[in-house]
C-alpha positions as CSV (number, residue, x, y, z in Angstrom):
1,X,83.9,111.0,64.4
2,X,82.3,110.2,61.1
3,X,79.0,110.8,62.3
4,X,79.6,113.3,65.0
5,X,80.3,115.1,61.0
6,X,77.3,114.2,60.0
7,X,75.5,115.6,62.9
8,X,77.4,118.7,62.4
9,X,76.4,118.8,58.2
10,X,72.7,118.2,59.2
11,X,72.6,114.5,57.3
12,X,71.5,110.9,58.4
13,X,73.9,109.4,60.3
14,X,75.5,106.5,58.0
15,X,76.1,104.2,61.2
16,X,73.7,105.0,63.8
17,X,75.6,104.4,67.1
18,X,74.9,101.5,69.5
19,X,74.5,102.2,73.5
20,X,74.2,98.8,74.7
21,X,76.9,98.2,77.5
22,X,75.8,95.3,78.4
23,X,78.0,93.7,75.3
24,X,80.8,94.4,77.8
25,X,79.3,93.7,80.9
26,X,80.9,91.1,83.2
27,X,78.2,89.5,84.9
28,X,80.2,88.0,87.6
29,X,83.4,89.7,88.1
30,X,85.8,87.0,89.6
31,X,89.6,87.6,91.2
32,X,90.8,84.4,89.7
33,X,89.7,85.7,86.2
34,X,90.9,88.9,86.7
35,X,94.4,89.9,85.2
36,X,95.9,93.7,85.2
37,X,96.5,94.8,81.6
38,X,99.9,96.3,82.6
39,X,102.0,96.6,85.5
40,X,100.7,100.0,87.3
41,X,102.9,102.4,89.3
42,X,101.9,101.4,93.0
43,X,102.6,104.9,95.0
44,X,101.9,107.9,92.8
45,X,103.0,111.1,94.6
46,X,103.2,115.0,92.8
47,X,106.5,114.6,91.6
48,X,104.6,112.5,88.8
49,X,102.3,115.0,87.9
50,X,104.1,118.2,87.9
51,X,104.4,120.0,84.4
52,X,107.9,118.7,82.6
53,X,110.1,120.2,79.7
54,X,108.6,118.2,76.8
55,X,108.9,118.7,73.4
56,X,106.5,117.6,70.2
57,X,107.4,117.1,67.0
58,X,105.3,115.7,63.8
59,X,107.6,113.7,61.6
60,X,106.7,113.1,58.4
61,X,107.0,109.4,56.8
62,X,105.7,109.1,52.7
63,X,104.9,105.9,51.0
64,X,108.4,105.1,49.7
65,X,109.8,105.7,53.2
66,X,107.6,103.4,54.9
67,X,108.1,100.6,52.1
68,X,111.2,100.9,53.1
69,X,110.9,99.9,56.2
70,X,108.5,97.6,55.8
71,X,111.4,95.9,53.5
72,X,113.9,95.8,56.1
73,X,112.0,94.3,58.5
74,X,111.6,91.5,56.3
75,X,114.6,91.4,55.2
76,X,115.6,88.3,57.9
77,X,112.0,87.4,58.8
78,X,109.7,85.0,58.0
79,X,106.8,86.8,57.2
80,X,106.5,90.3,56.1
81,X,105.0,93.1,58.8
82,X,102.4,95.6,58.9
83,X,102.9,99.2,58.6
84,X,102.2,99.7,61.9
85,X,103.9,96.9,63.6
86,X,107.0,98.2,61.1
87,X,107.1,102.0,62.3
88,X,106.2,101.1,66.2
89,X,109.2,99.2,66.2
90,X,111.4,101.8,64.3
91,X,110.4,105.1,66.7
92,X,111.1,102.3,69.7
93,X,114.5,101.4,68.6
94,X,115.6,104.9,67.6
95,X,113.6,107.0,70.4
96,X,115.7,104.8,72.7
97,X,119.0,105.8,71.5
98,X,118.0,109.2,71.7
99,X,117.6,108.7,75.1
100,X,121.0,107.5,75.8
101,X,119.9,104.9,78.3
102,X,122.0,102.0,79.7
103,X,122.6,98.9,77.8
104,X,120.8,97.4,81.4
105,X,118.3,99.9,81.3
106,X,114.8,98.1,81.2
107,X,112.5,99.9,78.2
108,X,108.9,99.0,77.1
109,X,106.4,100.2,74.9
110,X,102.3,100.1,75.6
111,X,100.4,99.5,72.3
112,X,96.1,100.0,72.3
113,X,94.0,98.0,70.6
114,X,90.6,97.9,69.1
115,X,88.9,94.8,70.8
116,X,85.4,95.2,68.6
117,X,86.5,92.0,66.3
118,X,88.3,90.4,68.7
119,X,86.1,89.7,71.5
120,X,83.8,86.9,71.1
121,X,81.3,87.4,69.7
122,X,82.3,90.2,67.7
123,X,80.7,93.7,68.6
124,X,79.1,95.3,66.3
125,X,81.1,97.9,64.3
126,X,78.4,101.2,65.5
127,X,79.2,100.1,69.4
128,X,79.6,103.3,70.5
129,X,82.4,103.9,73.4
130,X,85.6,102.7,74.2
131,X,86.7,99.2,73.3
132,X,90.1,99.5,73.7
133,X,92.5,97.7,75.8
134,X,96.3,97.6,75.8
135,X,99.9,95.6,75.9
136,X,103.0,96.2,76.8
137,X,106.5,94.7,75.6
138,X,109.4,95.2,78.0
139,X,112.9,94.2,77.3
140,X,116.5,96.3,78.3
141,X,118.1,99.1,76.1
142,X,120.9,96.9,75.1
143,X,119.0,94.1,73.9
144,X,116.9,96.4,72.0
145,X,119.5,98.5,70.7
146,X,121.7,95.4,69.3
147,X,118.7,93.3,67.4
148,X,117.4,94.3,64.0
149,X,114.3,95.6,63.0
150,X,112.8,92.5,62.1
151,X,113.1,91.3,65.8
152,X,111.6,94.7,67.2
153,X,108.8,94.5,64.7
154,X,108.2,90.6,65.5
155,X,108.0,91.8,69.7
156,X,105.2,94.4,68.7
157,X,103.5,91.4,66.3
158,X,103.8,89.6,69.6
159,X,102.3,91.9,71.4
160,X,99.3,92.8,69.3
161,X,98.3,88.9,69.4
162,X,98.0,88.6,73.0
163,X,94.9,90.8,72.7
164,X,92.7,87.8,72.5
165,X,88.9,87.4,74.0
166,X,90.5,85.5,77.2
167,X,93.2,87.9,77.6
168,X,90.4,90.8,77.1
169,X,87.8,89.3,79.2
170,X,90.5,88.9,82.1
171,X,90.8,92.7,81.9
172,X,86.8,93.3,81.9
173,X,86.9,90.9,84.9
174,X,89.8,93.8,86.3
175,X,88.0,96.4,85.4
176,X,84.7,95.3,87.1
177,X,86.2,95.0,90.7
178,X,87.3,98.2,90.4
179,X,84.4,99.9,89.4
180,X,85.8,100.4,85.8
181,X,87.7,102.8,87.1
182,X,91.4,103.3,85.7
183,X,94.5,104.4,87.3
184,X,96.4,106.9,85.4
185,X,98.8,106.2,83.1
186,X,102.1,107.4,84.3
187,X,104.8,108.5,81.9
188,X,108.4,108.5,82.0
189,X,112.1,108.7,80.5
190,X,112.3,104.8,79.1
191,X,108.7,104.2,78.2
192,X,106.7,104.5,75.0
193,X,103.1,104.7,74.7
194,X,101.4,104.1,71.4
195,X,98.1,105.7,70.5
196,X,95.5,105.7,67.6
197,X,96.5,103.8,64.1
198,X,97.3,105.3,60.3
199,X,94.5,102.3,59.3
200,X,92.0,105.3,60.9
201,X,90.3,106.8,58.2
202,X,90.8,110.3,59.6
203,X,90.0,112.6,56.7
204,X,86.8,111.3,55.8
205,X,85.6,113.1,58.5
206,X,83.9,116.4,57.8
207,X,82.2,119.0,59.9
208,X,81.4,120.9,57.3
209,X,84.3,122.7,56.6
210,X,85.6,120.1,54.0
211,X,88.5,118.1,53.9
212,X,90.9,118.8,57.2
213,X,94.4,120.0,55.9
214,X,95.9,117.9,58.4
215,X,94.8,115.8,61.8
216,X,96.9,116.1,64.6
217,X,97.1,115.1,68.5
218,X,95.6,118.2,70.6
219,X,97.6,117.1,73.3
220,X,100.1,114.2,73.6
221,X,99.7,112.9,77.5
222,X,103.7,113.1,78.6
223,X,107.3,112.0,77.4
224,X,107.2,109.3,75.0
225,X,104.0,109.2,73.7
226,X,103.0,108.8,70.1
227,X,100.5,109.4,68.0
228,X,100.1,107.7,64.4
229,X,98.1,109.4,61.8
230,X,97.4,108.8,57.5
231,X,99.4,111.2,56.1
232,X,97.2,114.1,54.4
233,X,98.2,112.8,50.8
234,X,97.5,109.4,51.5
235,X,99.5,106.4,49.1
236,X,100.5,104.7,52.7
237,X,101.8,108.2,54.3
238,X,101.9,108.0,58.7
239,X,102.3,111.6,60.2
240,X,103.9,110.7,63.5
241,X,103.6,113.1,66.7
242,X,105.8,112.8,69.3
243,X,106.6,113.9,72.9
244,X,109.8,113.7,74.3
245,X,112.5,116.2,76.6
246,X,114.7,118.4,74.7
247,X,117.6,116.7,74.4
248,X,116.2,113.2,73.4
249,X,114.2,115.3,70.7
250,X,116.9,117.1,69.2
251,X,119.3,113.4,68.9
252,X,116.4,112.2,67.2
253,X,115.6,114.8,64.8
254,X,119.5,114.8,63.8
255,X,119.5,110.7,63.1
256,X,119.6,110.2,59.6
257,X,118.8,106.3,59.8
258,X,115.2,107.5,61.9
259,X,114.5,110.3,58.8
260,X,114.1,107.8,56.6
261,X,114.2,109.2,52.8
């Protein structure tokens, strides 16, 4: 996006971009090697793709807010946890008991990854496309419900190390008997999806215009999607977007412990 801005001011491009898919290229796509990222829906009918009652909402988390958090999920932890891996685990927990799911209920969350510097050999930082791939955690309601942050923050941490160059290359190997091509990602009422990263350095993209007021989302893909952005003033700020039904929106925009001050 950087240099699409670039383009669009009429200067050199800082980072020219690299075409070369052959980086990614599985040379001999093998079954054995081959392991599906995530669990797909089998049958997909219309009932999946017809327009729902959804909601989104941009809540607002500053600095001190995220320290916060970051501080309680260390409190009975090891190790201390990433901004990220800190507020994926706090809009899990309390987007859940919005929900008002059973205790049996099982719940996951999908996070996406950037797999330029973790592929092996590394690819270079102007490869141009998408290098993505993504996890999921699963566990019940309950069990979620009744653990403390620090747990919920240490099953994200767990699942942003399992994006590894085997576990990556096993997906290439997916990918390539199916002719790249992805199923869609179906949404529903006990799911999360995670997308982009507050680490994205958003607002040094210009088109022109100058500094952008605010990034947000165009469009949030269905119910329990979210979407992490820098807060505008910077200082460790994360806008977060989120799509959920009424109801579950309204629960969460009333729980104090989620608005964290």
């Amino acid at each position: 996006m950087v240099s699409w801005g670039e383009c669009a001011r009429g200067i050199p491009i800082s980072n020219p971009p690299l075409h070369d898919r052959t980086l990614l290229k599985v040379q001999f796509p093998s079954p054995e090697k081959a392991r599906e990222p995530f669990k797909f829906k089998q049958h997909i009918d219309e009932e999946d793709f017809k327009p729902k009652n959804l909601v989104e909402r941009v809540f607002h988390f500053n600095g001190t807010a995220i320290n916060r958090l970051k501080k309680m999920a260390a409190d009975n932890a090891t190790r201390s946890f990433t901004s990220y891996e800190t507020l994926c685990a706090h809009c899990w927990k309390h987007v859940t008991a919005a929900r008002r799911l059973q205790p049996q209920d099982a719940v996951h969350i999908t996070v996406l990854a950037n797999c330029r510097t973790r592929v092996v050999p590394p690819l270079p930082d102007n490869y141009f496309g998408n290098a993505i791939d993504n996890r999921m955690a699963l566990t019940t309601a309950g069990e979620l419900l009744d653990e403390g942050l620090s747990e919920t923050a240490a099953r994200i941490r767990q699942t942003i190390e399992n994006f590894t160059d085997m576990t990556i290359r096993e997906t290439m190997h997916w990918l390539e008997l199916r002719d790249n091509l992805y199923p869609p990602f179906i949404f529903d009422s006990v799911g999360m999806l995670v997308a982009s990263s507050p680490k994205f350095p958003v607002y040094d993209v210009d088109f022109g215009w100058g500094r952008a007021a605010a990034v947000r989302a165009p469009r949030l893909g269905g119910e329990g999607e979210i979407c992490l952005f820098v807060g505008s003033e910077g200082r460790g700020s994360v806008d977060v977007c989120i799509k959920l039904g009424p109801q579950a929106m309204e629960l969460l925009k009333k729980d104090s412990l989620f608005l964290v001050s």
